[in-house]
C-alpha positions as a Markdown table, in Angstrom:
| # | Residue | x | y | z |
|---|---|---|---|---|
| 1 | Unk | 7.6 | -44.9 | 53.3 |
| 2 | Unk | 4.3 | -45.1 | 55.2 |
| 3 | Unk | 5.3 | -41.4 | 56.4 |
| 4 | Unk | 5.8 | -40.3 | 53.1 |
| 5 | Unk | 2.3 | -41.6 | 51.6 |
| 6 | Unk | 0.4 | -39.6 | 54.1 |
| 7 | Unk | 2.5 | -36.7 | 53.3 |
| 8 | Unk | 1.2 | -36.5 | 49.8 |
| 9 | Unk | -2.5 | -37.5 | 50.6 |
| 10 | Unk | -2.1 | -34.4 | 52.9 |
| 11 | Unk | -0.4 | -32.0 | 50.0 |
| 12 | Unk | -3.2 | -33.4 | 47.7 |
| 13 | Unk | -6.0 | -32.7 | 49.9 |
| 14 | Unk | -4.6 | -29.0 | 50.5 |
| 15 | Unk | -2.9 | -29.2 | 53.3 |
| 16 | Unk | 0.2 | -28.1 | 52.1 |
| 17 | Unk | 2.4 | -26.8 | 55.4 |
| 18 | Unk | 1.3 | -30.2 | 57.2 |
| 19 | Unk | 2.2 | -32.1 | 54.3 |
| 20 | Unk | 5.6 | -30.8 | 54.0 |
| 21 | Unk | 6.5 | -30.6 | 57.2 |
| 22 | Unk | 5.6 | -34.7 | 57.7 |
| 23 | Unk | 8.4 | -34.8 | 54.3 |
| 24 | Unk | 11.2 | -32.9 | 56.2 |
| 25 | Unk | 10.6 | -35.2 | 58.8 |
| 26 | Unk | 10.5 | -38.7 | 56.7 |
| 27 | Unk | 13.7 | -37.0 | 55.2 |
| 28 | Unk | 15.7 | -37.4 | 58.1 |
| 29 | Unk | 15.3 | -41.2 | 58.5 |
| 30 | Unk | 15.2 | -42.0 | 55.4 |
| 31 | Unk | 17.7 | -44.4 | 53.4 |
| 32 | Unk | 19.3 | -43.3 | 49.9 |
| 33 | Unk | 16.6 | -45.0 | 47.7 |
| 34 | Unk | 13.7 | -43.0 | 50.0 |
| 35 | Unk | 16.2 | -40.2 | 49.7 |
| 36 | Unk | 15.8 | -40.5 | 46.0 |
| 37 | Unk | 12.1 | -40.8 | 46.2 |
| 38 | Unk | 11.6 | -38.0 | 48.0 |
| 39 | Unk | 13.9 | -35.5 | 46.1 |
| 40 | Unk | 11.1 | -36.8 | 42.7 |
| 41 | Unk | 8.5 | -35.6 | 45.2 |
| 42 | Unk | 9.7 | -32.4 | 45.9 |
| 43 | Unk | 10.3 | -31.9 | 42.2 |
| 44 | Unk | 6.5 | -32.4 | 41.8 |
| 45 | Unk | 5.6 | -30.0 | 44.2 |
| 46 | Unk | 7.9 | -27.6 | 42.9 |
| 47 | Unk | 10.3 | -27.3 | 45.9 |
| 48 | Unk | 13.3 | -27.5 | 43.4 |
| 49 | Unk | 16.0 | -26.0 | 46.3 |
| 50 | Unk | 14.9 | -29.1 | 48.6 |
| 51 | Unk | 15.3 | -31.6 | 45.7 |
| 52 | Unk | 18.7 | -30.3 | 44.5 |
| 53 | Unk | 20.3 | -30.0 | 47.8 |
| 54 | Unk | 19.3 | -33.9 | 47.6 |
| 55 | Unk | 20.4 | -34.9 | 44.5 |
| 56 | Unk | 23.6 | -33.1 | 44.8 |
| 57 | Unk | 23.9 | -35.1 | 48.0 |
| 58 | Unk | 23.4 | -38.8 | 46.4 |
| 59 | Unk | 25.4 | -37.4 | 43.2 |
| 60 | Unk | 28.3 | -36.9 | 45.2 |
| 61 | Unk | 28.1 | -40.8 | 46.9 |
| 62 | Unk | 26.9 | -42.2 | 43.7 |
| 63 | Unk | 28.9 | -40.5 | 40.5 |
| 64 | Unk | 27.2 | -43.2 | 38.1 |
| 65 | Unk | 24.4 | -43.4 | 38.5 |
| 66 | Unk | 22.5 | -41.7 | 35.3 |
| 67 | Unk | 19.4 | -41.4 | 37.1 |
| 68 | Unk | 20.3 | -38.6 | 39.3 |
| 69 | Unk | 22.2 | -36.9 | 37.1 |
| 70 | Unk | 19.4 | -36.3 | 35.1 |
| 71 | Unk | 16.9 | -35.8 | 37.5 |
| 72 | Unk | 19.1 | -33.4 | 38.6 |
| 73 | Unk | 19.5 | -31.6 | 35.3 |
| 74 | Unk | 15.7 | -31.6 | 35.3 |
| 75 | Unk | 15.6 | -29.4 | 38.0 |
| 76 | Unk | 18.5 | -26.9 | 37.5 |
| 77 | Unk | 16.6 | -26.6 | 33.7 |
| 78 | Unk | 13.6 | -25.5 | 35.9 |
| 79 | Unk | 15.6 | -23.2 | 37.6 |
| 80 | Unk | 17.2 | -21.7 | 34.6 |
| 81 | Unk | 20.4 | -22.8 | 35.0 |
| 82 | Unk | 21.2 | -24.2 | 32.1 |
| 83 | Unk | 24.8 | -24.6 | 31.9 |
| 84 | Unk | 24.5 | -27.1 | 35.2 |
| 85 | Unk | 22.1 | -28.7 | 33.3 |
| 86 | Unk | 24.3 | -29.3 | 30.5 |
| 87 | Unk | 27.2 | -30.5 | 33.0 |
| 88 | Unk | 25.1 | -33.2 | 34.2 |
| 89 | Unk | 23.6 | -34.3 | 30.9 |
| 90 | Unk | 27.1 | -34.3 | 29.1 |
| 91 | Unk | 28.2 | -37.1 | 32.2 |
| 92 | Unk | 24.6 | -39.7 | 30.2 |
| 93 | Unk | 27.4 | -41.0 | 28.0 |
| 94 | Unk | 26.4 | -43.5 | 24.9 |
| 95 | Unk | 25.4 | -46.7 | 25.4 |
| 96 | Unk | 24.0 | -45.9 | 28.7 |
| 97 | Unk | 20.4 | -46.9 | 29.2 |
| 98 | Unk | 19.5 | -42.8 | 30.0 |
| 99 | Unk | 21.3 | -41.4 | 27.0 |
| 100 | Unk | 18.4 | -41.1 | 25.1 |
| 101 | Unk | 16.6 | -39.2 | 27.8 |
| 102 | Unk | 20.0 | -37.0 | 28.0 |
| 103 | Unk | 19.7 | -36.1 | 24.1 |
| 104 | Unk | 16.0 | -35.1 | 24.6 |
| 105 | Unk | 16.6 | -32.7 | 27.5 |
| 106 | Unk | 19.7 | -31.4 | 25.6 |
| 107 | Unk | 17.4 | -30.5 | 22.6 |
| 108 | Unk | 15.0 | -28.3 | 24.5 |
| 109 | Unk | 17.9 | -26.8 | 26.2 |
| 110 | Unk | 19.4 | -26.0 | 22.6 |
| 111 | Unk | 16.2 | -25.3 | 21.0 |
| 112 | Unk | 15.5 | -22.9 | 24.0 |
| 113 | Unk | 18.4 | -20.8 | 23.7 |
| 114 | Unk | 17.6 | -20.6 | 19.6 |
| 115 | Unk | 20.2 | -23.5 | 18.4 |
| 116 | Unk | 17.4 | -24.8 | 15.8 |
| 117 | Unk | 20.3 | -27.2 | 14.1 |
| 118 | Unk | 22.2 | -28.2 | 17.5 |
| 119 | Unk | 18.3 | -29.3 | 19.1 |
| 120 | Unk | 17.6 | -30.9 | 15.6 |
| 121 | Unk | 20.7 | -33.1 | 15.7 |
| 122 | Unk | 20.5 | -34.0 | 19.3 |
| 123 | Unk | 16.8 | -35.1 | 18.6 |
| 124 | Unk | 18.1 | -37.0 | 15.8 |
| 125 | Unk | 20.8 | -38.8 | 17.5 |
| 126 | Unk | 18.3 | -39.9 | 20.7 |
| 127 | Unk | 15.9 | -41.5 | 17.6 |
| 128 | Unk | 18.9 | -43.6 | 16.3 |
| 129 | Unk | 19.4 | -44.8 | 19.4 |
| 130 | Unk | 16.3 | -47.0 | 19.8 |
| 131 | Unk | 13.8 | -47.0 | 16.1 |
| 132 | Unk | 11.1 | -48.3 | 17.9 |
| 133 | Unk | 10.5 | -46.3 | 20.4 |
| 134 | Unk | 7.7 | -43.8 | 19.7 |
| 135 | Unk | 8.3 | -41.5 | 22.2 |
| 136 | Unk | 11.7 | -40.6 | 20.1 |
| 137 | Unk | 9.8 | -40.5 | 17.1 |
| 138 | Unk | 7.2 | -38.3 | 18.8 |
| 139 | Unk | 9.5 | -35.7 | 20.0 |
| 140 | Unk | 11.5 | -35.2 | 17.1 |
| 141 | Unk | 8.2 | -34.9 | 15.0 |
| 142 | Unk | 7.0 | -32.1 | 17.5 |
| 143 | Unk | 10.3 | -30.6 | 17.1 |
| 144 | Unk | 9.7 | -30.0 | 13.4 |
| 145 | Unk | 5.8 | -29.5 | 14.0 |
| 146 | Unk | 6.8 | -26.2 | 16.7 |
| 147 | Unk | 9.5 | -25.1 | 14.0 |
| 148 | Unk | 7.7 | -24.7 | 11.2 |
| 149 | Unk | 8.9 | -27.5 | 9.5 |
| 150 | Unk | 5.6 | -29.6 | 9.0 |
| 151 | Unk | 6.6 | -31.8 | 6.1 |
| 152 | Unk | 9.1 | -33.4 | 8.1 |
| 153 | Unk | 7.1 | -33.5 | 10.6 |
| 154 | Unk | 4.5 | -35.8 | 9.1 |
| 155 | Unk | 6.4 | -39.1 | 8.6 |
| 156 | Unk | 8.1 | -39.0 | 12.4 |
| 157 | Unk | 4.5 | -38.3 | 13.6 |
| 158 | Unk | 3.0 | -40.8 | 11.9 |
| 159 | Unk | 5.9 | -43.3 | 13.1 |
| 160 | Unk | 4.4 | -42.5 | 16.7 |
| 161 | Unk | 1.1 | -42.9 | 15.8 |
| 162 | Unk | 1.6 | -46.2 | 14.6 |
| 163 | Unk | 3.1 | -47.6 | 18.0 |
| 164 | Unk | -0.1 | -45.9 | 19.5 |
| 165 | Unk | 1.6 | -43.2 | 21.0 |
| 166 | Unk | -0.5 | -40.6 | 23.4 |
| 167 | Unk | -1.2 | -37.5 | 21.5 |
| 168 | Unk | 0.1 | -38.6 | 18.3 |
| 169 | Unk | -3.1 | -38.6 | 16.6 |
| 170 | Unk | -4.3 | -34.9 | 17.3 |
| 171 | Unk | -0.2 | -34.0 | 16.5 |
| 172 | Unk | -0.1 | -35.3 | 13.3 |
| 173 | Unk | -3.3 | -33.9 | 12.5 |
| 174 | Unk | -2.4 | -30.5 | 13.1 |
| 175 | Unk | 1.3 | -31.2 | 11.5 |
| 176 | Unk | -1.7 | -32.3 | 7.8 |
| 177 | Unk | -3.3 | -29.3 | 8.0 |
| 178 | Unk | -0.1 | -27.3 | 8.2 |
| 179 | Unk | 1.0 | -28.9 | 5.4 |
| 180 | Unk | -2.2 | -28.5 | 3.3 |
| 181 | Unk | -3.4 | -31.7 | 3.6 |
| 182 | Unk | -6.5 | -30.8 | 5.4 |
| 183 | Unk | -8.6 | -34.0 | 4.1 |
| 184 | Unk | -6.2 | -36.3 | 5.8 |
| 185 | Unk | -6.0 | -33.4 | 8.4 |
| 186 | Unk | -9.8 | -33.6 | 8.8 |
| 187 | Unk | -9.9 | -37.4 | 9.7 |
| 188 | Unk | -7.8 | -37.9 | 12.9 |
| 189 | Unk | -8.7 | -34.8 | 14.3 |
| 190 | Unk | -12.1 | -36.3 | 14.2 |
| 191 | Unk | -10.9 | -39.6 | 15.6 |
| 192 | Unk | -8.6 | -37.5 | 18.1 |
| 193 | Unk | -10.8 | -35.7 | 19.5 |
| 194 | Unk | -13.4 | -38.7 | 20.5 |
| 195 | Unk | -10.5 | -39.9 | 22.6 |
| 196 | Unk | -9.5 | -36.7 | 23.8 |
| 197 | Unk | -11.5 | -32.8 | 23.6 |
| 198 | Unk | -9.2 | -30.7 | 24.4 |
| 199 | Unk | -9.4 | -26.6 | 23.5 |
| 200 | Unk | -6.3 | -26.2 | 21.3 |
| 201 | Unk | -6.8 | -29.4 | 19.1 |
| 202 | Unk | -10.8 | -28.3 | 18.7 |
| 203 | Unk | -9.5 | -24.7 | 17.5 |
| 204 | Unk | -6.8 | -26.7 | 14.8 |
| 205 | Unk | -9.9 | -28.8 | 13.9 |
| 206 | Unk | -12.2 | -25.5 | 13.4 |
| 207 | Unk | -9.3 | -24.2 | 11.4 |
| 208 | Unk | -8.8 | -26.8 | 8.9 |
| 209 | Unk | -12.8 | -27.3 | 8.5 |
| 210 | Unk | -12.6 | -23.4 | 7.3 |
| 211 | Unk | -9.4 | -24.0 | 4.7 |
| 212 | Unk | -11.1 | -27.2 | 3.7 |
| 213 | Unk | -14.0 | -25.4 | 3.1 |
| 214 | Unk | -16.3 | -27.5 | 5.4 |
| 215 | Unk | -18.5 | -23.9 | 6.8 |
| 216 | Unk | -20.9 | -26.2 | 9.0 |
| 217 | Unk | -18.3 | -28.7 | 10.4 |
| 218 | Unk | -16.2 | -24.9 | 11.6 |
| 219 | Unk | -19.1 | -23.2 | 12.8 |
| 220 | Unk | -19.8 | -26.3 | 15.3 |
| 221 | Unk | -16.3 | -26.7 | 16.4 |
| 222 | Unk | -15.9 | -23.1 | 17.4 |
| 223 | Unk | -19.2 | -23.2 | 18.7 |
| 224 | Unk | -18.1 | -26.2 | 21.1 |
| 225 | Unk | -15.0 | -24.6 | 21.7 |
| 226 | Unk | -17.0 | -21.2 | 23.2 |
| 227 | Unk | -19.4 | -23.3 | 25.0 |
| 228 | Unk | -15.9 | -24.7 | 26.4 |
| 229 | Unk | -14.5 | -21.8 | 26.9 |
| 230 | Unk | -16.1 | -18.9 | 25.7 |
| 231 | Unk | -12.5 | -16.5 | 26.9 |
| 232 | Unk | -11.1 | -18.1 | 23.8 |
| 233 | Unk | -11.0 | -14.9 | 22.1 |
| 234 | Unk | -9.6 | -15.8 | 18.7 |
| 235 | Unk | -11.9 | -18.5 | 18.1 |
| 236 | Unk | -14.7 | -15.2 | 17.4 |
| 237 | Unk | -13.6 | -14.1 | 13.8 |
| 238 | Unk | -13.1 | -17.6 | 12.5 |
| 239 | Unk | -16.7 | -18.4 | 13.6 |
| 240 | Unk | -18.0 | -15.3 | 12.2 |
| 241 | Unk | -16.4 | -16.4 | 9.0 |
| 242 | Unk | -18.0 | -19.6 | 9.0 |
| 243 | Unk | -21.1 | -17.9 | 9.1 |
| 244 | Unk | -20.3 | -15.5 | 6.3 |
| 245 | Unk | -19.3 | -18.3 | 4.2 |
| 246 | Unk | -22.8 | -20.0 | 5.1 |
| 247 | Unk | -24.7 | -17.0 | 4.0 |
| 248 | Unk | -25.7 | -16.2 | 7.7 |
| 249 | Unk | -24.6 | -13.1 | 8.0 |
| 250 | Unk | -26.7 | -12.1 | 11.0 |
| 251 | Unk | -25.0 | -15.0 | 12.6 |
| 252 | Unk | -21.6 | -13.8 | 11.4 |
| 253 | Unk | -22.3 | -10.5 | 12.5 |
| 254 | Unk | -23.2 | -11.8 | 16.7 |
| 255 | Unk | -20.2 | -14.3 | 16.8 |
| 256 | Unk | -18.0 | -11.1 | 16.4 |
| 257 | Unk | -20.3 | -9.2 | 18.8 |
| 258 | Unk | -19.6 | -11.9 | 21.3 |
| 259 | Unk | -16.4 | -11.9 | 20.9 |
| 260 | Unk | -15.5 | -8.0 | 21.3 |
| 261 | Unk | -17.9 | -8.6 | 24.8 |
| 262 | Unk | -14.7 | -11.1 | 25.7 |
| 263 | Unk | -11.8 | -9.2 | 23.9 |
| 264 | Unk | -13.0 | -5.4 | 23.7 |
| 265 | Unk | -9.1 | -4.8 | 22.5 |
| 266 | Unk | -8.9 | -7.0 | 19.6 |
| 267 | Unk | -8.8 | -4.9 | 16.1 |
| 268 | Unk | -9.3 | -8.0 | 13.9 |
| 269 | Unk | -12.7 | -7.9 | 15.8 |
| 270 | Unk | -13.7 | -5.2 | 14.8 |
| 271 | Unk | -12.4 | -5.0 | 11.3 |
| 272 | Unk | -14.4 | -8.2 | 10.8 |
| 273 | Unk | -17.7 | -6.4 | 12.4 |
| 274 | Unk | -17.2 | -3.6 | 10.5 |
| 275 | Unk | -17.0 | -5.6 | 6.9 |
| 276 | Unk | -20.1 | -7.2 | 8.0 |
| 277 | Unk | -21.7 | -4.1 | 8.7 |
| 278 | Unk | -21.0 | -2.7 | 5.4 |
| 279 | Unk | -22.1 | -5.9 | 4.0 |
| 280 | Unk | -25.3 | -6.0 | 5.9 |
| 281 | Unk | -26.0 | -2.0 | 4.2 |
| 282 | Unk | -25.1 | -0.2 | 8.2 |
| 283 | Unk | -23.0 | 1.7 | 7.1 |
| 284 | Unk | -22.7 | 3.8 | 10.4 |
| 285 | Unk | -21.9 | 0.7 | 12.8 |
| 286 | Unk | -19.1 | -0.2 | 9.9 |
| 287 | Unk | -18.1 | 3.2 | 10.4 |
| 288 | Unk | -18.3 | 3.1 | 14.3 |
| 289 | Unk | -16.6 | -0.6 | 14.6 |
| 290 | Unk | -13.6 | 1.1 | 12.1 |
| 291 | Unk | -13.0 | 4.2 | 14.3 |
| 292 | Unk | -13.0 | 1.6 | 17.1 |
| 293 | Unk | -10.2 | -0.2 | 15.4 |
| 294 | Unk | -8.5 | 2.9 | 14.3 |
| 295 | Unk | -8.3 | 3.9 | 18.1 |
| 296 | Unk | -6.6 | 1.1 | 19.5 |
| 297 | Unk | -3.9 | 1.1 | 16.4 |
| 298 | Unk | -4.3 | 4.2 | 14.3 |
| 299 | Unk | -1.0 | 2.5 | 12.3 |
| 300 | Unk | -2.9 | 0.2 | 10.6 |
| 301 | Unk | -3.5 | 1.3 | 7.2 |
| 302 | Unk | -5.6 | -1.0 | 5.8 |
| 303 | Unk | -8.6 | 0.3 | 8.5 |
| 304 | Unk | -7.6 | 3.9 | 7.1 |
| 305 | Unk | -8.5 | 3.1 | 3.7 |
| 306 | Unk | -11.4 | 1.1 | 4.7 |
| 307 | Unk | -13.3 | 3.9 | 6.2 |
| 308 | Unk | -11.7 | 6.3 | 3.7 |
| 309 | Unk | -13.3 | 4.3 | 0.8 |
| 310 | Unk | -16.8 | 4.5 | 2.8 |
| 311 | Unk | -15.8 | 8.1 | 2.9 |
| 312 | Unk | -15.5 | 8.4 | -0.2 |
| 313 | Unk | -18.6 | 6.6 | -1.1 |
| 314 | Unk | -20.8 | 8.7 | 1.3 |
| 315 | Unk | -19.1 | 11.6 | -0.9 |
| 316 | Unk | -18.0 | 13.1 | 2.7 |
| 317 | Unk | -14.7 | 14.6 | 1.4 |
| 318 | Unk | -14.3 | 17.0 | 3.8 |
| 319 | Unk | -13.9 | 14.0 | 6.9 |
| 320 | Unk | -12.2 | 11.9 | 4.4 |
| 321 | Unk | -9.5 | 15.1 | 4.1 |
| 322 | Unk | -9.6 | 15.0 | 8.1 |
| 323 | Unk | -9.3 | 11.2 | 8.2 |
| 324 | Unk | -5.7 | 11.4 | 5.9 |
| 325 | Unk | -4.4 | 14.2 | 7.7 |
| 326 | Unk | -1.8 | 12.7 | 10.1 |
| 327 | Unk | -0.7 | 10.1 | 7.6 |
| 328 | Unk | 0.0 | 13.1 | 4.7 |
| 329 | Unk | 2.3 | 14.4 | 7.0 |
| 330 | Unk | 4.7 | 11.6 | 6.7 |
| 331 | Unk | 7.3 | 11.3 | 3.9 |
| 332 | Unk | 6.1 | 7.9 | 2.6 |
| 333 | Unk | 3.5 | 7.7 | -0.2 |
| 334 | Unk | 0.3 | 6.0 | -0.1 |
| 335 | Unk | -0.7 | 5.4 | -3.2 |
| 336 | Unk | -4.4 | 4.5 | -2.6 |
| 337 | Unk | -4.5 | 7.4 | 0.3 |
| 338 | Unk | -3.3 | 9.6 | -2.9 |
| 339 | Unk | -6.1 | 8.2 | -5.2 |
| 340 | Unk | -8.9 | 8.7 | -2.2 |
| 341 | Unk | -7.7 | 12.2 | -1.8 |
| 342 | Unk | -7.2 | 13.0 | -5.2 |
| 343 | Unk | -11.2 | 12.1 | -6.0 |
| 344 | Unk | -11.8 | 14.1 | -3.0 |
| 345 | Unk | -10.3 | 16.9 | -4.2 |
| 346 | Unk | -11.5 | 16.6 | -7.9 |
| 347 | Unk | -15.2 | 16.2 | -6.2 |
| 348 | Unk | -14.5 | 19.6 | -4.4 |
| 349 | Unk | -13.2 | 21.1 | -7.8 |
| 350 | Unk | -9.8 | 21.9 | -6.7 |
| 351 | Unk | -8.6 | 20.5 | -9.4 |
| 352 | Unk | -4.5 | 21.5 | -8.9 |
| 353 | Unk | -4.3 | 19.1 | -5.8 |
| 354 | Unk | -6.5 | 16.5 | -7.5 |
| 355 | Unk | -3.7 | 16.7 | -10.3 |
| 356 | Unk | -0.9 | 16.3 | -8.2 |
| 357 | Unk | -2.6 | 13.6 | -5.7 |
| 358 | Unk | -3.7 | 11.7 | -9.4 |
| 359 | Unk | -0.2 | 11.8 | -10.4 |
| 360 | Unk | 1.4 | 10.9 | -7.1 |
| 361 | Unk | -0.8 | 7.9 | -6.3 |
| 362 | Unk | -0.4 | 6.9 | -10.6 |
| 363 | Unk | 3.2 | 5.9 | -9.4 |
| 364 | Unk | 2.5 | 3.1 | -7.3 |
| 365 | Unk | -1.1 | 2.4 | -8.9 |
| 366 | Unk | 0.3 | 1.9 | -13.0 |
| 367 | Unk | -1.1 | -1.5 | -12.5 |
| 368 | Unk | -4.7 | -0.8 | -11.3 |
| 369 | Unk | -7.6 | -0.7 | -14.0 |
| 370 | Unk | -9.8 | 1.0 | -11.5 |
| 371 | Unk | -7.4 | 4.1 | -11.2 |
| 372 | Unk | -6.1 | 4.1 | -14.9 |
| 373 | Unk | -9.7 | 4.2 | -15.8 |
| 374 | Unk | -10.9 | 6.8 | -13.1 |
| 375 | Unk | -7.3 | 9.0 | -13.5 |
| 376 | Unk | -7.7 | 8.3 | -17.8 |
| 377 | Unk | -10.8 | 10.6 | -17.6 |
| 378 | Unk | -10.2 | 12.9 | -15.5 |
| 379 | Unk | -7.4 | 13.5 | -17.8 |
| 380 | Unk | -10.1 | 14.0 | -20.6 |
| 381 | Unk | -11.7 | 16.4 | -18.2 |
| 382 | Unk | -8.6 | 18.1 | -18.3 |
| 383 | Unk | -7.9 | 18.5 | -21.9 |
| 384 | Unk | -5.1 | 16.3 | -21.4 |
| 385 | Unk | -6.5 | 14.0 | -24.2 |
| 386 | Unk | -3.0 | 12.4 | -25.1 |
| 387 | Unk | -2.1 | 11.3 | -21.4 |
| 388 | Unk | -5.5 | 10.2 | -21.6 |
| 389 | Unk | -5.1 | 7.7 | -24.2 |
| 390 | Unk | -1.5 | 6.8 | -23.0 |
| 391 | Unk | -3.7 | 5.6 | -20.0 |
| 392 | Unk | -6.5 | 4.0 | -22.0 |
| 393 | Unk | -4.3 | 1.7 | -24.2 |
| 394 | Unk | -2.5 | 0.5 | -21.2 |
| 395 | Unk | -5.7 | -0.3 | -19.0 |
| 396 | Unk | -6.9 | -2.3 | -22.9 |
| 397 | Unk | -3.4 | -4.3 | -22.0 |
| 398 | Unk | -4.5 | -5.4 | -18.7 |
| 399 | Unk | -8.2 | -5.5 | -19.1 |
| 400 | Unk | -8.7 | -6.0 | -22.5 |
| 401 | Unk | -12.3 | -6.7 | -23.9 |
| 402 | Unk | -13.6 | -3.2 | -22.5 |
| 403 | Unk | -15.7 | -2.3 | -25.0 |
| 404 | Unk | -16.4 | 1.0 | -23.9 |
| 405 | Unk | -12.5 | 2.0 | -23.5 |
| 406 | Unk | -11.7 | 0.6 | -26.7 |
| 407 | Unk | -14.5 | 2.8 | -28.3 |
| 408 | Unk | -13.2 | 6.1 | -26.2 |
| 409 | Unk | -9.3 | 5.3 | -27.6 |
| 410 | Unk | -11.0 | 5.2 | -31.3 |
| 411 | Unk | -12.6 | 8.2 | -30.7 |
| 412 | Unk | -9.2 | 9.8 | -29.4 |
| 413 | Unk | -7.3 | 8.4 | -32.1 |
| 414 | Unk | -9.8 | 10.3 | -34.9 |
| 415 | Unk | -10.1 | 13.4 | -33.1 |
């Protein structure tokens, strides 16, 4: 055993070879129980062949006992080899003091492969097993917590957290805020993270500040989290946000700056530094952040439109025309593409594609009261007075109270 203790103080100090070597050694003198020892150890270090060839070993002498069975499970899960796994675990039978342990690794062998229900029930079945035992409770509420399932999670979670269990505090916090309880949410992530500051718990407590509309308490937990990391790239936009929400829109406007320095391919980025360029009246860094965005996913329509409305605005129809392009050449209609083009056109006076872009876009736009109003007059332009008021009345249906539509439709109805 001596052997084997200076073995590891020689792993853990880096000397690895020497360290390993002194193990193979101790291996060959060693009893069952050391046998069984050092096959753990080897599982640590990650030298899964080595610890297999001895678990198979004592397995063979010692069919019953549960302990290598599993550990031996342990390390063929490692290894990928899942069905082994499975042929070990399925020899934990119930009633054994290890069939609880053989239910858990079951569950992430099922919930691994995508059996959702089969993991559920095994996690189920260890937790009936022993309702005390937090641990149980604790990994069936993580279960629900990494599935998506957050109100079930809250009550198993809670469970753990009552027989102190490690973690349990910053779990269940993160299974509140899921759930929309970010008050509760709020509280033991606060009490969570004095034990324990850890990145992905400070980013959930960041989170549920913004949803709980607490601006200043998110802006300091994301900027801990970048002093703690400041290669936590998503953290950028949320803290921008913050900002925004504050009123600090210079602020807003760095934080996103900073965070295209770390992540120079994130489009959210620079959507978010191009709002709050338009916001901040630049319109030619909004412009410049969009194109930016465009270039690493030209797909993503909502940029499109984005710069096509500031396109618009800048009454540069021409580049607006340019911008649209590639999408017109695809079968599907975009209806707001159709509405930017058609008041493109209209603006340029060629008023035949304006009419057909107007009355593709009015398709999938029936519902807008910006468009109804905009397309309703240019009708009028048109002379088409009674498509005009067809428009009119329906835009008074949504948007009633417009006193100046409801006086136009009084005049249309006279003349």
């Amino acid at each position: 055993m001596e052997k084997i203790n200076e073995a590891i103080a020689l792993i853990d100090r880096g000397y690895v070879n020497e360290g390993m070597s002194l193990l193979e050694q101790a291996e060959k003198k060693a009893d069952d129980e050391q046998r069984l020892s050092l096959a753990e150890i080897y599982m640590t270090y990650g030298h899964l062949d080595k610890a297999v060839s001895i678990l198979n070993d004592l397995s063979a002498k010692y069919p019953d006992q549960e302990e290598i069975l599993l550990l031996l499970a342990e390390c063929y899960m490692e290894e990928g080899l899942e069905e082994q796994a499975l042929d070990c675990l399925l020899e934990v039978g119930p009633g054994s003091e290890g069939y609880a342990r053989s239910l858990l690794l079951q569950a992430d062998i099922y919930e691994g492969q995508g059996l959702f229900e089969v993991a559920e029930r095994k996690l189920k079945d260890a937790a009936k097993t022993d309702e005390s035992e937090p641990v149980l409770s604790f990994a069936l509420g993580d279960f629900y917590l990494r599935t998506g399932n957050f109100a079930e999670a809250v009550p198993h979670l809670s469970k753990a957290k009552e027989h102190g269990m490690e973690d349990s505090e910053l779990k269940l916090a993160e299974a509140l805020s899921r759930a929309g309880k970010f008050e509760e949410s709020l509280i033991l992530y606060e009490e969570g993270l004095l034990q324990k500051k850890e990145l992905y718990p400070l980013f959930g407590y960041g989170l549920t500040s913004l949803k709980a509309g607490e601006y200043k308490k998110a802006a300091a937990a994301f900027e801990e989290l970048k002093d703690m990391d400041p290669d936590y790239s998503t953290l950028y936009p949320f803290l921008s946000y913050a900002y925004e929400q504050e009123g600090a829109l210079e602020e807003a406007l760095k934080a996103v700056k900073e965070g295209l320095q770390r992540d120079e391919y994130n489009e959210d980025i620079y959507m978010q530094a191009a709002r709050l360029s338009y916001k901040l009246k630049d319109s030619s860094k909004g412009e410049y952040y969009v194109r930016e965005a465009l270039s690493l996913n030209p797909s993503r329509l909502e940029l499109l439109v984005d710069l096509g409305f500031q396109l618009l605005k800048e009454e540069r129809h021409e580049e607006l025309i340019r911008l649209y392009g590639p999408v017109m050449q695809s079968e599907e209609s975009i209806p707001v593409i159709d509405w930017h083009l058609a008041a493109a056109y209209r603006e340029m006076e060629d008023y035949d594609k304006a009419s057909a872009l107007y009355l593709k876009a009015a398709a999938g736009l029936e519902e807008d009261p910006g468009f109804l109003e905009e397309y309703a007059y240019y009708l009028l332009e048109e002379g088409e007075q009674d498509k005009a008021l067809q428009l009119f009345e329906k835009l008074l249906v949504i948007q009633p109270g417009m006193d100046d539509i409801e006086e136009t439709v009084r005049r249309l109805k006279e003349f």
